[in-house]
C-alpha positions, 0 to 999 in steps of 0.5 A: 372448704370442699378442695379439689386438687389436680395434678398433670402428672402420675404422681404428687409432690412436683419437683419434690419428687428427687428426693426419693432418690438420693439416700441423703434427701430422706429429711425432705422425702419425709416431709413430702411424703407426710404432706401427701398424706394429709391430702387424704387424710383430710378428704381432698379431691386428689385427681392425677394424670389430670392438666387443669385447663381454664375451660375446666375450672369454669365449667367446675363451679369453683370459688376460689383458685390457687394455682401452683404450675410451678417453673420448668429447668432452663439451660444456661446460655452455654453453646452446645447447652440446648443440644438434646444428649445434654440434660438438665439436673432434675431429668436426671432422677431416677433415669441415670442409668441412661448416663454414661460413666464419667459425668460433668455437672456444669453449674455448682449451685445447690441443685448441680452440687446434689446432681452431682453427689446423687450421680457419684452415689449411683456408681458415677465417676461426676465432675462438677464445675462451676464459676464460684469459689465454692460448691452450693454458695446457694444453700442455707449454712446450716444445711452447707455444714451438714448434708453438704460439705462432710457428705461430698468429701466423703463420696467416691468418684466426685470432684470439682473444680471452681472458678471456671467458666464453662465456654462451650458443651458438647455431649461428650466434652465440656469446655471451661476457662480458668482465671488466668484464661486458659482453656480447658476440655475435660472429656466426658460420656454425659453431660448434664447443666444446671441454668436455674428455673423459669417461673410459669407465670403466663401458665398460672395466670391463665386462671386468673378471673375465673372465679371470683378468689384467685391466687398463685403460689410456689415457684410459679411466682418466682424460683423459691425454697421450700420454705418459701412456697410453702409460705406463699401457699399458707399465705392464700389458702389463709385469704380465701373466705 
């Protein structure tokens, strides 16, 4: 097939793109970065700093299209979440020199639990609270015991504290309640929260009936893995004919 590929943004590889950041993220850069060389290893029509529209693909004569727009960060339904000096974990990735010093992460899932290590191995002293008993209860065992529960122990200036609810955020301060329902502020110079990912389903669907193949795939299905994208795109490039 004669593939073209298009890509809103200066540079390949979506939200993979953090992992040229963290020193312990080398597995999945090399991944990433072995991918975009097949793109051009194999002749793909690579065109960055393009936003696909529907009205451009109708006027390519394309045959089949799989759209992968991917989701965007959401914040979590906190007070103060929404104000614009808190930030969202993947924001964070190459700008945390614009972070003050002490940084709170709110949310310990996989993505705050690596923030967070990402932000102490760039000289930050980094708080992760969460509501869980344990950081990254997410993430697959075998990366928990290997990049996870050693590495973290390791870092200097990163904690955490479990079991708490985080009530409220400024961008100065976090807010949080523990079981035995004392409340708690822990003062800080940024904040950054993790509320998960919202799928651009409407975005993706918008390609739909164009050509006479469509298909989506990745986190524009559904919030997923690397794993799991990558399956759901095999899975269509495999149905086109």
């Amino acid at each position: 097939h004669a593939v073209t590929l298009f890509e809103a943004r200066p540079i390949l590889g979506g939200q993979l793109f953090h992992s040229d950041y963290p020193s312990f993220k080398w597995p999945l850069r090399s991944y990433k970065d072995w991918l975009i060389g097949q793109l051009y290893k194999k002749g793909v029509d690579v065109r960055l700093n393009t936003p696909a529209t529907p009205e451009m693909i109708a006027a390519g004569g394309f045959d089949a299209v799989i759209s992968a727009t991917g989701a965007v960060p959401k914040r979590p339904p906190i007070p103060g979440a929404e104000l614009p000096e808190v930030r969202c974990a993947l924001d964070v990735y190459g700008r945390e020199a614009e972070l003050g010093r002490r940084v709170v992460v709110v949310g310990g899932s996989e993505t705050g639990t690596e923030t967070g290590m990402y932000l102490a191995e760039a000289g930050h002293e980094v708080t992760v609270i969460t509501r869980q008993n344990a950081l990254a209860t997410d993430a697959t065992p075998i990366h928990y015991i290997e990049m996870f529960r050693d590495a973290w122990q390791a870092l200097d200036g990163f904690s955490s504290i479990l079991n708490a609810k985080t009530t409220a955020v400024t961008g100065h301060s976090v807010t949080y309640q523990l079981p035995d329902g004392s409340s708690h502020e822990l003062s800080c110079d940024s904040v950054v929260v993790c509320g998960g990912m919202r799928p651009l389903q409407e975005e993706a669907l918008s390609f739909g009936g164009i050509t006479p193949m469509f298909f989506t795939a990745g986190d524009c299905n559904r919030p997923a893995n690397v794993r799991d994208c990558v399956r759901t795109a095999f899975a269509a490039a495999q149905n086109i004919i």
